[in-house]
PAVOTI-669331 format. One record per residue (C-alpha): x, y, z. Coordinates in steps of 0.001 Angstrom, whole numbers, plus 500000, padded with zeros to 6 digits. Layout:
BEGIN
XYZ;...
***
This chain:
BEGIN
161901871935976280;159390873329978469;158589877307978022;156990879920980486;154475882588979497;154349885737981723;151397888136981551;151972891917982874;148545893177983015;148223897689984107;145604899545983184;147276900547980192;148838898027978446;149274894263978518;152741892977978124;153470889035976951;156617887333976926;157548883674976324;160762882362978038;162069879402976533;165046878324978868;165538881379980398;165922883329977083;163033885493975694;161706884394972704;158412886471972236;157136889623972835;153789890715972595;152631894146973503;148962895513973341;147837898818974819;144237899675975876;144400903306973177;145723901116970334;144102897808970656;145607895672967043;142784894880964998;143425892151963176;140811889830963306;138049892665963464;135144891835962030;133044895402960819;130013896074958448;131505899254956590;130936901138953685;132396902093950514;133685905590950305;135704904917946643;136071902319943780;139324902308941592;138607899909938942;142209900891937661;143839899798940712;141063896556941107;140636898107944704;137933899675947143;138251901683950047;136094901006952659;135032903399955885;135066900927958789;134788903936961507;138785904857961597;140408907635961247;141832906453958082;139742904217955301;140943900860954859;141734898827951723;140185895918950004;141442894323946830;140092892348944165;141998889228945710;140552889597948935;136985889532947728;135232886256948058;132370887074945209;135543887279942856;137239884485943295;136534880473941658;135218878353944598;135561874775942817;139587875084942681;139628875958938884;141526878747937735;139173881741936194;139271885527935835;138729887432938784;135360889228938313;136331892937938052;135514895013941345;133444897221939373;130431894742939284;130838893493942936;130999896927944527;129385900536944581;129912903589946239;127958904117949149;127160899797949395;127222898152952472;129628895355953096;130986892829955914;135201892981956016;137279891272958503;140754892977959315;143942891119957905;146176893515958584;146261896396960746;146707899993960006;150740900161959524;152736903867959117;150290905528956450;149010903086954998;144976901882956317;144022898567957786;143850895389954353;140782894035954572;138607890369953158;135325889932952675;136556885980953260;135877885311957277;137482883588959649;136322883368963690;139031881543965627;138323879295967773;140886877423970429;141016873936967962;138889874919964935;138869878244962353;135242878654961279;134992879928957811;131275880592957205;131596880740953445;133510877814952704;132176873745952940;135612871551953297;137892871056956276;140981872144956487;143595870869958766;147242872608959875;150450871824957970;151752871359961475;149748867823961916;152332866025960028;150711862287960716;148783861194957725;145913859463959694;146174861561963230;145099863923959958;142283861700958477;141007860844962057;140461864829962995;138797865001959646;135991862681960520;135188863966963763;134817867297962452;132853865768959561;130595864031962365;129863867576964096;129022869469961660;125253869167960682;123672868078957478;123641871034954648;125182873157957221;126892876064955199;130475876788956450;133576874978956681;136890874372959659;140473874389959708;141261872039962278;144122873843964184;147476872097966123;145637871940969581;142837869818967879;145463867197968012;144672865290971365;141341866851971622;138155864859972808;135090864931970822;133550867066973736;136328869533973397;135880869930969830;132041869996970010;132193873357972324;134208874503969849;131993874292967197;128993875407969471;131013878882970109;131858879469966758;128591878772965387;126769881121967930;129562883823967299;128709883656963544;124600884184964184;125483886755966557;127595888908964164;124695888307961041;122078889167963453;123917892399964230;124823893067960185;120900893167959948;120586895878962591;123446898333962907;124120901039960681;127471901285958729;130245901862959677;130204899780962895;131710897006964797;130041893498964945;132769891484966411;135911891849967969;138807889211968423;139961888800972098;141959890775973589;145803890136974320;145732888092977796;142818886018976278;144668884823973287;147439884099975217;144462881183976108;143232879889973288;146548880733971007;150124880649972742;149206877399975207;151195874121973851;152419870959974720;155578872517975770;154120874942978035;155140874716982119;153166877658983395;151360880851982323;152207883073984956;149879886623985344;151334889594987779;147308891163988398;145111888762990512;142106890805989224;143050890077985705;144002885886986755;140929885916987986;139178886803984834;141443885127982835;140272882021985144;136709882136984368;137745882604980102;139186879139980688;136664877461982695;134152877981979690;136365878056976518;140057876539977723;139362873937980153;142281871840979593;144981874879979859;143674876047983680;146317873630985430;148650875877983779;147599879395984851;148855880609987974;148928883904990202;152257885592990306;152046887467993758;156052888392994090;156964892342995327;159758891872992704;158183892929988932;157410889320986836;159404890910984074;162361891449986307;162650888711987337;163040886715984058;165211889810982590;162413890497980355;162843894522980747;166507894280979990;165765892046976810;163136894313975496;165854897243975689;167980895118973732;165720894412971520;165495898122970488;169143898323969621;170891897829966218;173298895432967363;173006891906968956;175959890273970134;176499886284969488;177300884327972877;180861883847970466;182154886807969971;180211887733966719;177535890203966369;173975891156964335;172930894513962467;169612894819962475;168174897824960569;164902898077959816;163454899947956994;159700901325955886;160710899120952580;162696896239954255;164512894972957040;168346893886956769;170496892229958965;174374891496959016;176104888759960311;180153889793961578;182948887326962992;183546890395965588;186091888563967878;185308885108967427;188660882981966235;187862879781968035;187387877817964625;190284875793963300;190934877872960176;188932881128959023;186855878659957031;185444877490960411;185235880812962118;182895881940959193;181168878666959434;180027878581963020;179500882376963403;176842881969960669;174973878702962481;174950880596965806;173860883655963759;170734881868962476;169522880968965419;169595884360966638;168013885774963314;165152883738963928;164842885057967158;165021888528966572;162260888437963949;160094886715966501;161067889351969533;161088892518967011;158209891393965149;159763892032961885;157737891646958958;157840892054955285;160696891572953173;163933890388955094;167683890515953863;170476888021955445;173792889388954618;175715886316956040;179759885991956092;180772884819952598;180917880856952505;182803879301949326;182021875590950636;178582875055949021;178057872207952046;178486875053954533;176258877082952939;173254873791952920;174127873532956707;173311877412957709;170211877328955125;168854874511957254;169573875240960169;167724878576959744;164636876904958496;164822874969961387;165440877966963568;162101879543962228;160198876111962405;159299877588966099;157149881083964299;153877881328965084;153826883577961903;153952882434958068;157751882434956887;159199882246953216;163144881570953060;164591881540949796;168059879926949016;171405882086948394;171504884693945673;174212885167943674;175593887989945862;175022885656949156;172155887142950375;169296885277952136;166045886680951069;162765885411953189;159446887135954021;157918886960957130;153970888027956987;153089890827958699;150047891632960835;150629894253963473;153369897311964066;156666896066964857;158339896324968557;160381899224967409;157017901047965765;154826900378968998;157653900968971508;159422904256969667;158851907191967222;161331908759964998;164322910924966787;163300915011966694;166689915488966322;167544913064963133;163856912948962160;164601909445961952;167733909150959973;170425907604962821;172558910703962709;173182914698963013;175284917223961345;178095917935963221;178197921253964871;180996922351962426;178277921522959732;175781923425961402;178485926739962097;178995926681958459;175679926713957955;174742929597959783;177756931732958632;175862931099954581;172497932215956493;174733935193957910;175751936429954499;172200935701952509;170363937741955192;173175940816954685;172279941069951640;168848941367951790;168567943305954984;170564945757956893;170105945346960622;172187946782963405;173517943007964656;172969939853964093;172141937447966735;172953933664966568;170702931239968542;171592927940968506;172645924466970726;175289924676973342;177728922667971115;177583924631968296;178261927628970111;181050926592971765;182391925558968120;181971929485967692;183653930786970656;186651928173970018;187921926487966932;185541928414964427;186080932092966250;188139933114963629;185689932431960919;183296934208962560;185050936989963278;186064937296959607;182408937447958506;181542940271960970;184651941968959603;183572941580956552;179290942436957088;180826945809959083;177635944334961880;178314942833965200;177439938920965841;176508938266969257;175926934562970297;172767932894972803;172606929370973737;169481927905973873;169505925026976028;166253923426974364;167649923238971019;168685920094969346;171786920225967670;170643920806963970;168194923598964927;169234927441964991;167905930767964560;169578934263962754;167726937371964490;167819940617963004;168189942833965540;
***
């Protein structure tokens, strides 16, 4: 199955998406204010130790500190693969110290950026990890010695008593000895460049930063399956041109100019998908249908038959709604970019077989995530529960913020609520005031509740205060918000 990769490049934000027979199965989004940094590499200082909480925070030059824990520290940890007591943070740190962190996660909601002290400089074929002395290969290279045979050419390259170590990456796979020399030739001199500049900048400051969107499309995204990478700014193909001619050779037969009037994104449905992708509710090409909500704790998501009775007994309905359902889980994590804890809340299966099937099928579903996935079997209530690690801000978080109206909830008082509620404010502020009227400001549909089915309510209470109530509509108003004037 050969995929597409479109690039919309503006001045203000980079869009990626990766079609996969027509359907949208990634979406990336980067803008030029809030660059993801992940990957960051920064000499910052400690502002605070908590030796209660085993934790540091560091000033890396945001607006917020970030946070570094025992685990993460690579002076704490055993380095010859036996298990030992982590070295309390205590006796590694001190306020006011200097220290090199990369970013593992960025700066999500309130909480900072998670920083390591461990580092890792990515590379198109090979990880360098300048603290470590084995090699590493992906879980993806399956073939015992394809494995052994990557092993000893990175073994060959590296020189003798050189400090530092590689994980050899999927696209080492068919590389060339060349390819994977270059490799090692960038890494190393992006490693002396960021010590050199350790020695020389004050802290807080920046030594290296990872590429930005359109370039990792490069050296990340590009596979075997991949038919074209197609970019919508010539000025931006351009540059993206002269990336691969020194770092992606092999991937430039791929990259291609997109000069259409008609928007790349239109054209694949990519805008319309992305709207979608915003909703709580995906519909199954069978009649069923997904609820996705997404939580600060969690994200949950329901599987429903909706209309779908093709199956020849209910047994088979549920069955086949929840196969078609995990494909479409797995690729609504991927186009959301939900991360954390996830809860499947599939249709009830008593046959233990059916319940195997879907299991595997959505393992094999999420096979295709670039991202680390966990999937854990049926509970005992018949919920999936899987993690999916997260890195950056979700679509939802980069695209939206919460409502004004709900403040984020998903839903209003009524206007009836909000009449009732104004007739209590009425009769609190009588007592402790005696104005000549009362005004009422509020949304157009809550006073039209006034002047119609609640008039006679509000008449009573006038009766009853012995003060007029006049009524003003304020058209900017949301629907919760009012005012009581004294007048």
């Amino acid at each position: 199955m050969s995929e597409d990769i479109l690039v919309n490049v503006t001045p203000q934000e980079t869009r990626v998406a990766l079609v996969l027979q027509g359907a949208v199965q990634e979406l990336h989004i980067e803008r030029t204010l809030s660059r993801g940094m992940a990957g960051n590499i920064y000499l910052g200082k400690v502002v605070r130790v908590l030796p209660g909480m085993q934790s540091a925070f560091i000033d890396i030059g945001l607006e917020r500190a970030a946070f570094l824990h025992v685990a993460d520290i690579w002076d704490a940890r055993s380095h010859d693969g036996l298990p030992t007591t982590p070295i309390p943070i205590e006796r590694i740190l001190f306020d006011g110290q200097s220290i090199t962190v990369q970013v593992i996660k960025d700066p999500i909601g309130t909480k900072g950026a998670r920083l390591s002290t461990q580092i890792s400089i990515a590379g198109r074929m090979l990880v360098y990890l300048p603290q470590e002395s084995h090699i590493g290969i992906s879980q993806r290279i399956e073939n015992e010695v394809e494995r052994e045979l990557l092993r000893e050419k990175v073994q060959k390259l590296m020189q003798e008593g050189e400090k530092g170590g590689f994980i050899i990456r999927t696209m080492a796979e068919d590389a060339s000895d060349h390819d994977l020399q270059m490799d090692v030739d960038y890494l190393r001199k992006t490693w002396s460049n960021i010590t050199q500049l350790a020695k020389t900048k004050p802290a807080p400051s920046l030594l290296y930063q990872d590429l930005d969107l359109a370039q990792r499309v490069m050296r990340d995204f590009v596979n075997d399956e991949t038919a074209s990478i197609q970019v919508d700014s010539r000025e931006n193909f351009q540059k993206l041109q002269q990336f691969g001619e020194l770092y992606t050779p092999s991937v430039l037969t791929k990259l291609a100019h997109y000069p259409g009037e008609r928007p790349l994104f239109d054209l694949y449905g990519v805008e319309e998908e992305i709207q979608r992708a915003l909703g709580r509710r995906v519909d199954l090409k069978s009649g069923g249908y997904l609820i996705v909500d997404q939580t600060e704790a969690m994200t949950t998501i329901d599987v429903n038959t909706g209309s779908f009775v093709n199956g020849r007994n209910f047994d088979d309905t549920i069955f086949k709604t929840n196969l078609e359902a995990s494909h479409a889980i797995a690729r609504q994590l991927r186009l959301r970019n939900l991360g954390g804890m996830v809860i499947l809340d599939f249709i009830d299966m008593e046959n233990v077989e059916h319940r195997n099937a879907v299991l595997s099928e959505l393992n094999r579903a999420l096979a295709r995530d670039r991202t680390k996935v966990s999937v854990s079997g049926f509970s005992a209530l018949g919920l999936v529960e899987m993690t999916r690690k997260r890195t950056r801000e979700s679509l939802a978080h980069i695209l939206c913020e919460p409502c004004p109206a709900c403040g984020g909830k998903g839903q209003v008082k009524t206007a009836r609520t909000i009449c009732y509620e104004i007739l209590r404010e009425l009769t609190r502020e009588a007592k402790q005031f005696n104005p000549r009227e009362f005004r009422i400001l509020a949304s157009q549909v809550v006073i039209d509740m006034f002047l119609e089915e609640e008039s006679q309510h509000l008449a009573m209470l006038g009766d009853f205060l012995g003060k007029p109530i006049s009524l003003q509509v304020e058209a900017v108003y949301h629907q919760e918000q009012y005012d009581v004037i004294l007048m």
